[in-house]
Backbone of each chain as ProteinMPNN parsed JSONL, in Angstrom:
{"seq_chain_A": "XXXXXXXXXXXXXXXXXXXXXXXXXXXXXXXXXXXXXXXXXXXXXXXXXXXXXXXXXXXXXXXXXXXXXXXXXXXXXXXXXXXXXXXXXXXXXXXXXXXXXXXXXXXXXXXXXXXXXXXXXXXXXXXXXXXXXXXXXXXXXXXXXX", "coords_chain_A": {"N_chain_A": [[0.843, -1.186, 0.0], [0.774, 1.958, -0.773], [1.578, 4.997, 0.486], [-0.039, 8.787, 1.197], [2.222, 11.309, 0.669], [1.932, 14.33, 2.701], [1.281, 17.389, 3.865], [1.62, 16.978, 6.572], [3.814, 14.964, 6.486], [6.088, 16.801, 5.946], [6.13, 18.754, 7.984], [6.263, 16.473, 10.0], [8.918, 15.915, 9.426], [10.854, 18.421, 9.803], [10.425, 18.608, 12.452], [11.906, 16.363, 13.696], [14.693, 17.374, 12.279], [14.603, 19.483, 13.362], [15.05, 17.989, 16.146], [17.539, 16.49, 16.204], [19.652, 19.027, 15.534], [18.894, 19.772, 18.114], [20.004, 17.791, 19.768], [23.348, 17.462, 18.921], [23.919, 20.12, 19.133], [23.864, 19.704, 22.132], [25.369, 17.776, 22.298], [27.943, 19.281, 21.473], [27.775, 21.028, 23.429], [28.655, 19.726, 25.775], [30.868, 18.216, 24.813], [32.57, 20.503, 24.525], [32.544, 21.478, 27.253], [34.358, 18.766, 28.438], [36.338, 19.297, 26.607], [37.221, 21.613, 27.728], [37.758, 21.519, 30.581], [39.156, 19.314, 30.878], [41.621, 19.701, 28.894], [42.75, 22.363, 30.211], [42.975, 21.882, 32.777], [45.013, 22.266, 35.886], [45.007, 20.938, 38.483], [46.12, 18.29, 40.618], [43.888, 17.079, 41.224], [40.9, 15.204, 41.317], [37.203, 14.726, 40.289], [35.92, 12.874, 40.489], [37.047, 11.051, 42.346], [36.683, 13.035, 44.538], [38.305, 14.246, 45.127], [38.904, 17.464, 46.134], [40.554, 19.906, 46.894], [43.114, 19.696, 45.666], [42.12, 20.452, 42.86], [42.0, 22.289, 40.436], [41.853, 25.764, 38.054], [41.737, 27.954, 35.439], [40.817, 31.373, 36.379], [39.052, 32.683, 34.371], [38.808, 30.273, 32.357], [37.219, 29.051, 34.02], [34.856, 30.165, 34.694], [33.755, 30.297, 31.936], [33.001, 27.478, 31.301], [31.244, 27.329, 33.696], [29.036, 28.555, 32.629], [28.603, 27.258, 30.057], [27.908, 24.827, 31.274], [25.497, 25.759, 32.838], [24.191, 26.577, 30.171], [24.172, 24.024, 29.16], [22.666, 22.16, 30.574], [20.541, 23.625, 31.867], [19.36, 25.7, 30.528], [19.204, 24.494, 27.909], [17.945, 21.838, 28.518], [15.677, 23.218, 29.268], [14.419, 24.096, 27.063], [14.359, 22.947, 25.566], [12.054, 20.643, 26.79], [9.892, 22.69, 25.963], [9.748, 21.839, 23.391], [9.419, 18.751, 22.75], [6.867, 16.769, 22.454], [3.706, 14.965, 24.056], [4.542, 12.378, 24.672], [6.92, 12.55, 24.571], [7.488, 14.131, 26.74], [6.415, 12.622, 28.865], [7.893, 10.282, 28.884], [10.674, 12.061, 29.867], [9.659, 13.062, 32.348], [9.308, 10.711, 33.876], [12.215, 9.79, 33.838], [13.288, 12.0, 35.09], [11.981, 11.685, 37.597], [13.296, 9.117, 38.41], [16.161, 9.955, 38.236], [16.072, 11.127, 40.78], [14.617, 9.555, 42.712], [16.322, 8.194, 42.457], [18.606, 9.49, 43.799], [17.776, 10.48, 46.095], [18.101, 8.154, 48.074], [20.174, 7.156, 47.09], [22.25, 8.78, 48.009], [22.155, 8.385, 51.024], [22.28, 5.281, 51.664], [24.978, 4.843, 50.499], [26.222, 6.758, 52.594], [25.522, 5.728, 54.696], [26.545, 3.249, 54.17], [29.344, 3.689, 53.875], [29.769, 4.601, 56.981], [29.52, 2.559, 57.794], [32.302, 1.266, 56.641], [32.551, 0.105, 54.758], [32.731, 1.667, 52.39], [34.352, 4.765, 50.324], [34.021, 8.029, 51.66], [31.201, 9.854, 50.781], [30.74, 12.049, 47.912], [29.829, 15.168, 46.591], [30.098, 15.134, 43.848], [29.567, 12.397, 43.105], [27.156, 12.066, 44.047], [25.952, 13.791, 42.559], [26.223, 12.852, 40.368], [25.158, 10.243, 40.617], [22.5, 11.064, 40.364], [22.319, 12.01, 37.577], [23.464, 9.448, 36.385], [21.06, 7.805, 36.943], [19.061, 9.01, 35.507], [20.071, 9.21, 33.011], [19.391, 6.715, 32.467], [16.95, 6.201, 33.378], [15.103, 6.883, 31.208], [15.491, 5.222, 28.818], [14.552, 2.942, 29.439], [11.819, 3.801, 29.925], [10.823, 4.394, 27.934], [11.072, 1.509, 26.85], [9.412, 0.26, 28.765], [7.157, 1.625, 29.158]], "CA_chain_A": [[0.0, 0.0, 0.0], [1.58, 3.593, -0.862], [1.031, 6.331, 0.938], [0.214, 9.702, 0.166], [3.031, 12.221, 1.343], [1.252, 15.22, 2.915], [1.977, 18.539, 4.303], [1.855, 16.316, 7.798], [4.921, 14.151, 6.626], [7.013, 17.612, 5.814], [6.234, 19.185, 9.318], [7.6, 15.11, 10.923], [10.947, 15.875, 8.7], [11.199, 19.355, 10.325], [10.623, 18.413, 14.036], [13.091, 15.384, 13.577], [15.798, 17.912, 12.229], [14.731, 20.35, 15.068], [15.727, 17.065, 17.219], [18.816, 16.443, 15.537], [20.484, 20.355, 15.393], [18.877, 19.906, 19.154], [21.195, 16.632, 19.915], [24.143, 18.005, 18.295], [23.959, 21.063, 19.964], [23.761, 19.584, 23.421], [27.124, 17.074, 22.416], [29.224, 19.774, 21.221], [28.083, 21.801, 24.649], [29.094, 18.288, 26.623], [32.291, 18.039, 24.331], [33.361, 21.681, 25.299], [33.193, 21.6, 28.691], [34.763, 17.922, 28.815], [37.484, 19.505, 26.636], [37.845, 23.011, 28.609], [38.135, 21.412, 31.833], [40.736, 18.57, 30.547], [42.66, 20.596, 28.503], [43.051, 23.237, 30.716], [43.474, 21.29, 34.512], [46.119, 22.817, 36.07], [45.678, 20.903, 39.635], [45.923, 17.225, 40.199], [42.398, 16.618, 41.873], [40.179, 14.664, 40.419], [35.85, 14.969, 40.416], [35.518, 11.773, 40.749], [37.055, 10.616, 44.091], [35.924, 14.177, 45.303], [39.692, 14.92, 45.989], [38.375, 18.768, 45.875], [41.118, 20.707, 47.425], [43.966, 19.874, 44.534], [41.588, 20.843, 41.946], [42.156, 23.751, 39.682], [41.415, 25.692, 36.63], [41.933, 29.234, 35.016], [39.654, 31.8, 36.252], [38.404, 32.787, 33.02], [37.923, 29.003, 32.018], [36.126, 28.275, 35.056], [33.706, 30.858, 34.114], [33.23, 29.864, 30.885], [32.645, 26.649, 31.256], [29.974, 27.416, 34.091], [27.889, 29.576, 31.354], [28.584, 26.247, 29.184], [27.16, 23.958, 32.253], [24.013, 26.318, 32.842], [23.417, 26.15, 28.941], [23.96, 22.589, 28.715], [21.9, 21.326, 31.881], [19.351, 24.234, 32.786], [18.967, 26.385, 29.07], [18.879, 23.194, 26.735], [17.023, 20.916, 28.437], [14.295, 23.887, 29.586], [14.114, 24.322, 25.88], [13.747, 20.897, 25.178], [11.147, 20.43, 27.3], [8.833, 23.251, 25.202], [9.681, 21.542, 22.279], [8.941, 17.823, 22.845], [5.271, 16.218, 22.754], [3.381, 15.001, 26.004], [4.317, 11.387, 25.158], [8.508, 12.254, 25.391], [7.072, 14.983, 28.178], [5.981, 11.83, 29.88], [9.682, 9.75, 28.92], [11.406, 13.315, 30.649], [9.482, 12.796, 33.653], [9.777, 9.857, 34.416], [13.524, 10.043, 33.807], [13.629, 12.937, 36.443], [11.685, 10.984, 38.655], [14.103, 7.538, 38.404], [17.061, 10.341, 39.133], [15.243, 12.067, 41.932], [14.775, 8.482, 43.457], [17.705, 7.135, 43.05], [19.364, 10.337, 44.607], [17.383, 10.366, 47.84], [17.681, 6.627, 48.067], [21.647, 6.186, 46.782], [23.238, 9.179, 49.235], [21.884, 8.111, 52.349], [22.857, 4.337, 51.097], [26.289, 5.554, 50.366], [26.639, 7.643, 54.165], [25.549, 4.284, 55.539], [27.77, 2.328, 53.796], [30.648, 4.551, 54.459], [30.019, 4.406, 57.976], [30.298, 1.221, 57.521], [33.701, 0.918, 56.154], [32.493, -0.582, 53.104], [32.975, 2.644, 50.659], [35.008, 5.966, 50.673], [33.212, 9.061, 52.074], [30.175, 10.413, 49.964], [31.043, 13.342, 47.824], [29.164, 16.362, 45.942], [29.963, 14.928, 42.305], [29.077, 11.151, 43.276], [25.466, 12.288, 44.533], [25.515, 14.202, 40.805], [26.515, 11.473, 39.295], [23.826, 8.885, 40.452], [21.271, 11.476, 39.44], [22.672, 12.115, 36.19], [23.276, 8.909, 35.363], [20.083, 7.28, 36.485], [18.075, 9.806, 34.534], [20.109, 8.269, 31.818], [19.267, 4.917, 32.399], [15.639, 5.44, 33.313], [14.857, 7.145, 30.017], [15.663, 3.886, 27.666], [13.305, 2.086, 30.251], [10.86, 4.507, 30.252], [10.561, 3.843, 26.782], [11.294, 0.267, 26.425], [8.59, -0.76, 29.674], [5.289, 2.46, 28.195]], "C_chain_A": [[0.888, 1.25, 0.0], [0.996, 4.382, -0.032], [1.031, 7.494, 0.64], [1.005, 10.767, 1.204], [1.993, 13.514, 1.294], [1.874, 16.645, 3.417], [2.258, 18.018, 6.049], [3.655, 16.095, 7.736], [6.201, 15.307, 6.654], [7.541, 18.277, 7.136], [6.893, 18.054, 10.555], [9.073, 15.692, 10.524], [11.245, 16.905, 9.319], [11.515, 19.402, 11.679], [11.742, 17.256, 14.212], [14.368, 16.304, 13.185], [16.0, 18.788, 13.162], [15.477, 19.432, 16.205], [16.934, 16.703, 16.882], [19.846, 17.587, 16.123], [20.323, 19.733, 17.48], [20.411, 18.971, 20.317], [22.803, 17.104, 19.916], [24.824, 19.635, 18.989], [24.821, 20.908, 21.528], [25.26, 18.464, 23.24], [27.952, 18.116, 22.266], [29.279, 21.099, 22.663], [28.917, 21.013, 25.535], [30.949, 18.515, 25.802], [33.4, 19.39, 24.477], [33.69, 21.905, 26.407], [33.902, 20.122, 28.906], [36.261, 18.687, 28.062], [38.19, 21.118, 27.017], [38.577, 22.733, 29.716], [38.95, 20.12, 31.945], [41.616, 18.799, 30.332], [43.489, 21.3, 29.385], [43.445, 23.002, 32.416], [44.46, 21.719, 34.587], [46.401, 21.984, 37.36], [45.748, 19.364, 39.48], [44.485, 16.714, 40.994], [41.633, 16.029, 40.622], [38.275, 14.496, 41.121], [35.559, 13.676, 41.039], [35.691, 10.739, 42.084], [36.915, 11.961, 44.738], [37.45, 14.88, 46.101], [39.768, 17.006, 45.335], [39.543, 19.598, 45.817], [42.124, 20.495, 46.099], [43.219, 20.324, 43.064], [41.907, 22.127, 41.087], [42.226, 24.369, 38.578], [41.299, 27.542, 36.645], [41.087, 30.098, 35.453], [38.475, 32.104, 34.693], [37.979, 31.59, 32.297], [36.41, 28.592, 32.981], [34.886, 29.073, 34.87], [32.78, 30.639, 32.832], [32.821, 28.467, 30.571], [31.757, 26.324, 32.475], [29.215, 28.379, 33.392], [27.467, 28.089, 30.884], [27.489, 25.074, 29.889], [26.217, 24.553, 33.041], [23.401, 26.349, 31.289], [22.978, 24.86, 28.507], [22.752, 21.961, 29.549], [21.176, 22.017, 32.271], [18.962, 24.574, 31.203], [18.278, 25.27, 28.589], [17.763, 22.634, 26.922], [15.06, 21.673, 28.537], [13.667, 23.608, 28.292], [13.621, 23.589, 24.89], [12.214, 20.589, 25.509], [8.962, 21.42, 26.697], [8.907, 22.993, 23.399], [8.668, 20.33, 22.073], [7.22, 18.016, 23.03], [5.237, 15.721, 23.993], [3.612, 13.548, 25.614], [6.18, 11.675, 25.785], [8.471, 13.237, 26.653], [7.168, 13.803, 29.328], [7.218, 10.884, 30.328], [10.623, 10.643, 29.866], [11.347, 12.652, 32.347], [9.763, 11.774, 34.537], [11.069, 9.269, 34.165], [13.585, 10.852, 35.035], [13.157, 12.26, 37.478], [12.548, 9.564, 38.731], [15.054, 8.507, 39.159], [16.922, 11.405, 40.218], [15.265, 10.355, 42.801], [16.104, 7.969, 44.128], [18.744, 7.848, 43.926], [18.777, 10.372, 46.472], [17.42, 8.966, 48.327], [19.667, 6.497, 48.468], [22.371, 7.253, 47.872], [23.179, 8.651, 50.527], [22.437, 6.52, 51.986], [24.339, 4.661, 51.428], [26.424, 6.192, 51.884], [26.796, 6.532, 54.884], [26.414, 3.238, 55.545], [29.14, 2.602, 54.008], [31.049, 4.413, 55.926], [30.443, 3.182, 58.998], [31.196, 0.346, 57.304], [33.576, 0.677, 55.132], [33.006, 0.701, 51.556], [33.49, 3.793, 51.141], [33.728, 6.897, 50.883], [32.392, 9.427, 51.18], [30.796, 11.601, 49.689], [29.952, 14.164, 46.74], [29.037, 15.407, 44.163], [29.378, 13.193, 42.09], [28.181, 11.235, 43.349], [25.112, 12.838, 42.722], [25.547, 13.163, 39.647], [25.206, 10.28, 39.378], [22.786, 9.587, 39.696], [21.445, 11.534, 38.006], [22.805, 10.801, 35.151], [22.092, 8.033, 35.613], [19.039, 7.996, 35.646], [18.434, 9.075, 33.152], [19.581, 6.932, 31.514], [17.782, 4.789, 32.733], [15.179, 6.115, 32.092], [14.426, 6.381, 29.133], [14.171, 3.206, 28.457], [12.012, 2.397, 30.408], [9.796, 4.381, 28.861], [10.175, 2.759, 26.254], [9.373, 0.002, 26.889], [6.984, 0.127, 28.949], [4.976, 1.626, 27.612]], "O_chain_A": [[1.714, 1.402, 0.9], [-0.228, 4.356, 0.098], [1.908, 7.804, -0.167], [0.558, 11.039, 2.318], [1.347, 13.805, 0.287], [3.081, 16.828, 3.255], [3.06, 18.665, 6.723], [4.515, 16.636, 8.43], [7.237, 14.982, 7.233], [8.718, 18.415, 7.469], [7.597, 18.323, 11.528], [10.065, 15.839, 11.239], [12.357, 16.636, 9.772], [12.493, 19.977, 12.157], [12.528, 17.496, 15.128], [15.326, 15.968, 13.881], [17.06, 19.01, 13.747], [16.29, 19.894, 17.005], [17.514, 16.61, 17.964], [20.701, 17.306, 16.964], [21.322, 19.375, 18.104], [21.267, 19.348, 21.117], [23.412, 17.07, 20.985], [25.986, 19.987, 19.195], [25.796, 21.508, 21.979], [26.113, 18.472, 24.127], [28.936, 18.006, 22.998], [30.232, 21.828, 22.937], [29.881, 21.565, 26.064], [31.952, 18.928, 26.386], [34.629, 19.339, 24.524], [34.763, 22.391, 26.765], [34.212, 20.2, 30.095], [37.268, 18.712, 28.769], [39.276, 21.594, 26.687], [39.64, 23.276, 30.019], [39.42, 19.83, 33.045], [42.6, 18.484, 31.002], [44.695, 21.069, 29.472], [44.07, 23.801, 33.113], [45.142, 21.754, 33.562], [47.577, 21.963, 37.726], [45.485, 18.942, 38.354], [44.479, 15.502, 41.208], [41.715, 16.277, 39.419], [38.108, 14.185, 42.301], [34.948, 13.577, 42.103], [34.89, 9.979, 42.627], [37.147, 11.788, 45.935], [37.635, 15.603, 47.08], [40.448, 17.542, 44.461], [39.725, 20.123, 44.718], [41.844, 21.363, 45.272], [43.999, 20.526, 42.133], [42.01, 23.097, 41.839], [42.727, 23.641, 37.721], [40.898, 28.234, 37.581], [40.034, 29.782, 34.899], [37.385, 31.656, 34.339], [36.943, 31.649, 31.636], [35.279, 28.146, 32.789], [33.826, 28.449, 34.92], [31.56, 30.749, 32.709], [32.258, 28.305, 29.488], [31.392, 25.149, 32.528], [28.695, 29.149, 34.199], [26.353, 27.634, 31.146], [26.537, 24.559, 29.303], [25.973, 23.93, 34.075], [22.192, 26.159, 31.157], [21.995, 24.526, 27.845], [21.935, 21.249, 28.965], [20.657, 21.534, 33.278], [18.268, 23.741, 30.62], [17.08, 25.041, 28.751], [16.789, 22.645, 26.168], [13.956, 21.23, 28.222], [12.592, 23.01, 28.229], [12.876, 23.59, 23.91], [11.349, 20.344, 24.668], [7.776, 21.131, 26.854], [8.385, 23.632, 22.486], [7.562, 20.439, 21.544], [6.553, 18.936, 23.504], [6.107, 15.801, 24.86], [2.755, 12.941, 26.256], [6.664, 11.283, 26.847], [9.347, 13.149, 27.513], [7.775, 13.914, 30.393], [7.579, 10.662, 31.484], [11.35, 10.024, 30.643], [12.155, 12.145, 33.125], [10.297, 11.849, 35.643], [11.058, 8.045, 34.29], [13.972, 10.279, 36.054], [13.932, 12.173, 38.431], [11.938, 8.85, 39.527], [15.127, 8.374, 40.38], [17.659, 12.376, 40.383], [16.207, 10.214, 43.581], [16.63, 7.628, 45.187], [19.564, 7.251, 44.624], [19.325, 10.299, 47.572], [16.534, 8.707, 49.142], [20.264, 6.054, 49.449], [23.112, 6.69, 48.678], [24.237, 8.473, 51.131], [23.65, 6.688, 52.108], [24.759, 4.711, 52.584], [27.34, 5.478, 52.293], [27.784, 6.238, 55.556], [26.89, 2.551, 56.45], [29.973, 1.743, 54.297], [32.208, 4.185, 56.271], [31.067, 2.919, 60.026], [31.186, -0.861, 57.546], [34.467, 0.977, 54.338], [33.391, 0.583, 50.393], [33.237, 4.057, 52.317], [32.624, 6.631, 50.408], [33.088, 9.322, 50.17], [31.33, 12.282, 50.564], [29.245, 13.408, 46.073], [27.994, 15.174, 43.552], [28.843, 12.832, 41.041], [27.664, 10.376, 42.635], [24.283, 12.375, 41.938], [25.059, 12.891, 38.55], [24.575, 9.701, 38.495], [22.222, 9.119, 38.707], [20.58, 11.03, 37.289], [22.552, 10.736, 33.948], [21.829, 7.339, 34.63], [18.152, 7.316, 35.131], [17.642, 8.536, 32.38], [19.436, 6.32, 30.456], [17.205, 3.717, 32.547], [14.26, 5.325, 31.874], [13.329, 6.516, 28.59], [13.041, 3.086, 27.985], [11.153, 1.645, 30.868], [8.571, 4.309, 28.767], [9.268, 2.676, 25.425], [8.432, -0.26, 26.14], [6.028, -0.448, 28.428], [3.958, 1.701, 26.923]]}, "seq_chain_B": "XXXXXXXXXXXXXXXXXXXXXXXXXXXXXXXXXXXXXXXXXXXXXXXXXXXXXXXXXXXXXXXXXX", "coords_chain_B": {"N_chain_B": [[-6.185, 2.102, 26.512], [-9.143, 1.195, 23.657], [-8.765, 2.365, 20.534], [-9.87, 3.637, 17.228], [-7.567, 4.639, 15.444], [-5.226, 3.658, 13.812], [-6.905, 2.634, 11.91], [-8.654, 5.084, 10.942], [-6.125, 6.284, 10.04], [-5.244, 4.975, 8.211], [-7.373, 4.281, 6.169], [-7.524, 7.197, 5.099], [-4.962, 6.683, 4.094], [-3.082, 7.504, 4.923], [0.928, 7.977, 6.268], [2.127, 6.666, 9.328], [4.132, 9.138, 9.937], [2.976, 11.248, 8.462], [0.308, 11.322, 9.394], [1.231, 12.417, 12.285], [2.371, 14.65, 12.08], [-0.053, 16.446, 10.988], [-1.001, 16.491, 13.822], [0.826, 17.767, 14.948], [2.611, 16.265, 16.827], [4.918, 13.732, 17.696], [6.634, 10.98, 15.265], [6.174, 8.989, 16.676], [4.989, 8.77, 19.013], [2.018, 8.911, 17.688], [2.673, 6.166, 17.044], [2.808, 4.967, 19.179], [-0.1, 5.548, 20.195], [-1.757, 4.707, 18.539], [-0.489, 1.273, 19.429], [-2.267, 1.516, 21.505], [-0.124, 2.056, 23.679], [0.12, 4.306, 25.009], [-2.259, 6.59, 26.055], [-3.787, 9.543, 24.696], [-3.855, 13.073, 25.3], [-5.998, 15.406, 27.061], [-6.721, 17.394, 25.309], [-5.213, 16.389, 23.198], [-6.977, 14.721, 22.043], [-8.792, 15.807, 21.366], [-7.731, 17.293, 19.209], [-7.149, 14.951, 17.312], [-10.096, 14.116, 16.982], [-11.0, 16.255, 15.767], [-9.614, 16.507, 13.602], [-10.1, 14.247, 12.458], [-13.058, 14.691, 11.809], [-14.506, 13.585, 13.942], [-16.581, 12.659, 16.891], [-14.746, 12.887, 20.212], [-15.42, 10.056, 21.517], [-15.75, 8.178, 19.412], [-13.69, 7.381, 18.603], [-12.06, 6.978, 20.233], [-12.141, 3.927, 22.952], [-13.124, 3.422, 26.078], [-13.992, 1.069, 27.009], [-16.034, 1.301, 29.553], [-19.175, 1.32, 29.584], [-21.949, 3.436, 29.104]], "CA_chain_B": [[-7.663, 2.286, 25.735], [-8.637, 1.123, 22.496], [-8.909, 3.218, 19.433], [-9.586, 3.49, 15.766], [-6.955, 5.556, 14.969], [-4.787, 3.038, 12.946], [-7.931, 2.302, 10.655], [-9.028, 6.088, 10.347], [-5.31, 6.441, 8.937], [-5.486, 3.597, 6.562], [-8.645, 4.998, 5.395], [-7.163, 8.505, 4.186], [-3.662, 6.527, 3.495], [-1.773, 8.648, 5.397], [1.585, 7.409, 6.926], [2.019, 8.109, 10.563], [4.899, 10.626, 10.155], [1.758, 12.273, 8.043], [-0.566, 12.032, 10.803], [2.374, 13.316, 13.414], [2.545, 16.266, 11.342], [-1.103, 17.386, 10.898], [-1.575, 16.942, 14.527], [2.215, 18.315, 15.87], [3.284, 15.369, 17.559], [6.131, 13.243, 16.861], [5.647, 9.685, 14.688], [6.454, 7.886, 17.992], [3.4, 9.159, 20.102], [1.181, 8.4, 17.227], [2.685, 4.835, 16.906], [2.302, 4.72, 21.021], [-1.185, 5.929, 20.466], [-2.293, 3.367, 17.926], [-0.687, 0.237, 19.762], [-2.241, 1.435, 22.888], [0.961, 2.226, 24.711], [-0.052, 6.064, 25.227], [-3.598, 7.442, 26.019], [-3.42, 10.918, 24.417], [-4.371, 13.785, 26.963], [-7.79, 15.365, 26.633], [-6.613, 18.232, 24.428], [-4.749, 15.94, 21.971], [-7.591, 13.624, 21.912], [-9.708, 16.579, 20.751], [-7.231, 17.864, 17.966], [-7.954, 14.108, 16.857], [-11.318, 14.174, 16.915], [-11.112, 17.437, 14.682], [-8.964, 16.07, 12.201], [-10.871, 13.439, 11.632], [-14.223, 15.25, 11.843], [-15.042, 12.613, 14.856], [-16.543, 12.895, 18.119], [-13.574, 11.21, 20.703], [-16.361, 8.854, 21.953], [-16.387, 7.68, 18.135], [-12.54, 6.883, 17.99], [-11.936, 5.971, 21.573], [-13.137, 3.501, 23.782], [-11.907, 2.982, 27.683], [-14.209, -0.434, 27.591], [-16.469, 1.312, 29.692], [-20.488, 1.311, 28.22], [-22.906, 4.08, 29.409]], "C_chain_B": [[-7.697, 1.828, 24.487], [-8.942, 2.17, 21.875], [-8.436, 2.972, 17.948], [-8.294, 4.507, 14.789], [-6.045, 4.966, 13.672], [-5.321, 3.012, 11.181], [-8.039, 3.679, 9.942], [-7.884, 6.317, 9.398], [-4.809, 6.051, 7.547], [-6.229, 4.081, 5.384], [-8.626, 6.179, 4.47], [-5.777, 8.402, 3.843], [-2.903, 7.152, 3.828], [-1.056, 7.626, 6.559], [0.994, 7.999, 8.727], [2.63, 9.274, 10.756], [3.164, 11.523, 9.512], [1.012, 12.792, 9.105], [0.078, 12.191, 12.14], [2.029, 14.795, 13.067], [1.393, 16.869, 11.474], [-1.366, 17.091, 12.625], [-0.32, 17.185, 15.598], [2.22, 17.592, 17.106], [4.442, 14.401, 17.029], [5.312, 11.663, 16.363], [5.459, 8.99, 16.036], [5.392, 7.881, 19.305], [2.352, 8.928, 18.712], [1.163, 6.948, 16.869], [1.96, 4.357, 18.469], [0.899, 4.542, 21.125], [-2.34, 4.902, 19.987], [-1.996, 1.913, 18.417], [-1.234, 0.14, 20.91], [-1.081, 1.386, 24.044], [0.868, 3.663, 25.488], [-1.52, 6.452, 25.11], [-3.079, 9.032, 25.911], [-4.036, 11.632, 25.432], [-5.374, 13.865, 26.23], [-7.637, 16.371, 25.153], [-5.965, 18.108, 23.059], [-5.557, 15.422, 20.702], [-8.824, 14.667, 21.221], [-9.048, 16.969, 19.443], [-7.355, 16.694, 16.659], [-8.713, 13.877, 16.424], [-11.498, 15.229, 15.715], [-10.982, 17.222, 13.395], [-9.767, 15.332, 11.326], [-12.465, 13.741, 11.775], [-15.105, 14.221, 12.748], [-15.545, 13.186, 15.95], [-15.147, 12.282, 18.891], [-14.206, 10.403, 21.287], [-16.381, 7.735, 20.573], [-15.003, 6.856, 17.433], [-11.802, 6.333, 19.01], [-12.404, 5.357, 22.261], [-12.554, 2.733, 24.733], [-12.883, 2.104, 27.588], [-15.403, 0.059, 28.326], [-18.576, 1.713, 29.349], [-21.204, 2.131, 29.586], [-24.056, 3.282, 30.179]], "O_chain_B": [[-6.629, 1.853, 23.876], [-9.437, 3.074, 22.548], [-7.408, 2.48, 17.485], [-8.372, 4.893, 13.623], [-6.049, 5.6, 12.617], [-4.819, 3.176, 10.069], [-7.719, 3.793, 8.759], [-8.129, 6.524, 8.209], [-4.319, 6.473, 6.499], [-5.942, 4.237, 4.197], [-9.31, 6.326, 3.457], [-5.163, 9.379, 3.412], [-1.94, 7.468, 3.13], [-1.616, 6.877, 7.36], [0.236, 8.848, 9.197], [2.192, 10.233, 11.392], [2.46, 12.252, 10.211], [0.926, 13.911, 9.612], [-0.649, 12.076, 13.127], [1.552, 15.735, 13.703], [1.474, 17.938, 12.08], [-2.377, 17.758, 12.843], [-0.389, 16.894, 16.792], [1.93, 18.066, 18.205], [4.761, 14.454, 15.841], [4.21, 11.217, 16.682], [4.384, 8.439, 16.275], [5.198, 7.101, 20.236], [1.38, 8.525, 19.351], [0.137, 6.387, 16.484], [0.974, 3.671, 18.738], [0.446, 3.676, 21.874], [-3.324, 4.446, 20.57], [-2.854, 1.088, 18.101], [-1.051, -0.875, 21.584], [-1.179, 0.766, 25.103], [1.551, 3.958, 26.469], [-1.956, 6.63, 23.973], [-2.301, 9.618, 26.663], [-4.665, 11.086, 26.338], [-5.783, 13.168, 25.301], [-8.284, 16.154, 24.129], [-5.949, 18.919, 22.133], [-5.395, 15.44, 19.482], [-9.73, 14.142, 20.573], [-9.813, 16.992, 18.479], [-7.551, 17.003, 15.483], [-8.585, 13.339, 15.324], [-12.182, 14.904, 14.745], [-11.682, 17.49, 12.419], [-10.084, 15.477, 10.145], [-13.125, 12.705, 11.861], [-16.268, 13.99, 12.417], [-15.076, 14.298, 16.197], [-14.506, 11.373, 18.364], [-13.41, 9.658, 21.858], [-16.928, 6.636, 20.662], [-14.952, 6.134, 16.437], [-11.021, 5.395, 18.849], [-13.446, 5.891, 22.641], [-11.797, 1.774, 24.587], [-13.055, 2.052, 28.806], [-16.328, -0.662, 27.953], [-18.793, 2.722, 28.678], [-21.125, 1.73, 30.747], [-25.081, 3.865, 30.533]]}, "name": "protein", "num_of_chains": 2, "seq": "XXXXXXXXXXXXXXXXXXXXXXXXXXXXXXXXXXXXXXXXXXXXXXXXXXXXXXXXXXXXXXXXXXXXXXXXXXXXXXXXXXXXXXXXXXXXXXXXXXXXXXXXXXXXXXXXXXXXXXXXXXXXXXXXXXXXXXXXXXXXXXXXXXXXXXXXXXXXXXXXXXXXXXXXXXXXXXXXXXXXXXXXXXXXXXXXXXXXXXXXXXXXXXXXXXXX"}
């Protein structure tokens, strides 16, 4: 059966390239600040075991790559969010809600476990990190399980 | 819920990117919508209804009978 191409199917091809430029956008914000604040490290700290105090970075970078990480993570996604339809509205949410869970759930976890001996101290970018990446991970699922 | 939405599209041969487009949603909420994975809200479910010169009593049906 053929179908007949409409002025519908032209306005899909437009919102799909709107999602595209959108994509694209939001990697080469991600790929700037991953290579501002690589490039440019000056201390030996690292985000990831929360070793804070050796940390360090140009003033003028560090500025510019918090503009970069309020465009990428507050701007974008706001912007996103008045783009998308109410079914990926509904994919969003319940993404924010997986890393909203898993954050009030995995620090206290993590404090406990620490006190425990079992794991190094809880830090600032570890708590960002669970949220960040279960948002990633309930997304796909959010998708898959609808 | 179910709904005729599949059929109505069949009927005027239009893909779904088509019927994404005339009712500014993406194809993937009108695939959702047709396998029953996504009940549209109320205000979608009316732009629906429009399109296809339907009531939404006439293209949806939650199962329950008057």
């Amino acid at each position: 059966m053929t179908q007949t191409p409409g002025p519908g199917e032209a306005r899909t091809r437009q919102r799909q390239r709107r999602q595209m430029i959108y994509v694209g956008v939001a990697a080469l914000i991600g790929g700037a600040i991953g290579f501002l604040t690589g490039f440019f490290d000056r201390g030996d700290g690292s985000l990831f075991t929360g070793d804070w105090e050796a940390l360090s970075l140009d003033p003028a970078i560090a500025v510019v790559v918090s503009i970069a990480i309020v465009a990428g993570l507050l701007a974008l996604p706001l912007y996103g969010f008045t783009q998308v339809d109410e079914l990926k509205r509904e994919y969003n949410l319940i993404a924010f809600t997986g890393g909203c869970l898993a954050t009030i759930t995995g620090f206290p976890v993590w404090a406990v476990l620490y006190a425990g001996g079992f794991v190094p101290a809880p830090h600032a970018f570890g708590v960002f990190a669970i949220a960040f990446v279960s948002m990633m991970v309930s997304y796909p699922i959010a998708r898959i399980v609808r | 819920m179910k709904n005729r939405l599949k059929v109505l599209r069949a009927e005027r041969d239009w893909s779904q990117a088509e019927l994404a487009g005339r009712l500014d949603v993406s194809r993937q909420a009108v695939n959702a919508i047709e396998t029953g994975k996504h009940d549209p809200s109320l205000p979608l479910a009316f732009r629906i209804a429009r399109l296809f010169e339907m009531r939404i009593e006439d293209i949806f049906d939650d199962g329950e009978s008057v």
